[in-house]
C-alpha positions in Angstrom: 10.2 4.3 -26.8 8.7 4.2 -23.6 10.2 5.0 -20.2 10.7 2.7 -17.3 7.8 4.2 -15.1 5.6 4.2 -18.2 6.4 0.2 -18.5 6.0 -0.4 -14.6 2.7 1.3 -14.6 1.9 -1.4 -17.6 2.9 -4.6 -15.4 0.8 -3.2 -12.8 -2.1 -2.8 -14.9 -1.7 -6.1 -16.7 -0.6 -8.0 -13.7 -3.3 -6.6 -10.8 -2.5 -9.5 -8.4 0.6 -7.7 -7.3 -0.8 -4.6 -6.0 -3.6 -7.3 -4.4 -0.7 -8.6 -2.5 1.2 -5.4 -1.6 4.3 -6.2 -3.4 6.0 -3.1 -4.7 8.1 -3.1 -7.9 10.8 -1.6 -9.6 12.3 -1.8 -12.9 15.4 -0.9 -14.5 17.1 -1.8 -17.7 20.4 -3.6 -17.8 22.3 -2.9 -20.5 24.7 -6.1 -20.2 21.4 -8.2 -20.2 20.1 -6.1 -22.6 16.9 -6.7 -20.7 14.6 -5.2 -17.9 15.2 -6.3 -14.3 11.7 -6.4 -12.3 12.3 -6.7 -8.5 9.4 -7.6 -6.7 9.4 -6.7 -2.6 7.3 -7.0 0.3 8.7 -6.1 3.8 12.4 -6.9 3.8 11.7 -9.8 1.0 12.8 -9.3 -2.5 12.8 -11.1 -5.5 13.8 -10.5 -8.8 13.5 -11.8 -12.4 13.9 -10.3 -16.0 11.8 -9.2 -18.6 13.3 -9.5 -22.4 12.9 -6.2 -24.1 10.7 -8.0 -27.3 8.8 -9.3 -23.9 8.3 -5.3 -22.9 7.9 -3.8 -26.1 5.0 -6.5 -26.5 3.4 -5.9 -22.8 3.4 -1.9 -23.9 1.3 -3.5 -26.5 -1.3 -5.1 -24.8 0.3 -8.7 -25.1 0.5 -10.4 -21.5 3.9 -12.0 -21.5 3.3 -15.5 -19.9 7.0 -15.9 -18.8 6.6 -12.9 -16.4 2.6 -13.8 -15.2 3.8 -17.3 -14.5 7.0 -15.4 -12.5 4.2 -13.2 -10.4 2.2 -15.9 -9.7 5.6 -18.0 -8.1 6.7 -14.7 -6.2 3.4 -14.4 -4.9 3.6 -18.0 -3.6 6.6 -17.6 -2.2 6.5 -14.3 -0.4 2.7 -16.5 1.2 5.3 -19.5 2.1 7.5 -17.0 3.4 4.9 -15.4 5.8 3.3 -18.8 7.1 6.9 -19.8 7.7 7.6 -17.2 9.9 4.4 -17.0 11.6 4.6 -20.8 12.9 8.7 -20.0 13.9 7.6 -17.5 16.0 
């Protein structure tokens, strides 16, 4: 068993680009969803997604889940749209 700071520290490690793009995370495990919710912030953003607990127990492995890098690489895009949005509204 592993604890949820333990497994955040992993995503980090696996998943540089988000410390690259100053998005903090946190994760906590849902019981109902028997699954880990990863939200994803930068400024007053957030996002959130899930990560299936064969998906964690794999990243604690080594294995890079490609669910959750393709779900980084989206936030990341979006939190950019976000900012060039509101740099050309203001």
């Amino acid at each position: 068993m592993y604890s949820m700071n333990a497994l955040q520290a992993k995503i980090s490690e696996m998943y540089p680009e988000i410390g690259e793009h100053h998005l903090s995370m946190s994760v906590d495990f849902s019981e109902k969803k028997n699954a880990y919710i990863l939200k994803f912030r930068r400024g007053a953003d957030e996002l959130t997604t899930h990560l299936e607990k064969h998906d964690a127990d794999e990243c604690m492995n080594g294995v890079k889940c490609v669910y959750l890098g393709v779900q980084v690489v989206q936030f990341i895009k979006n939190f950019e749209e976000r900012r060039e949005f509101e740099k050309k509204a203001a």
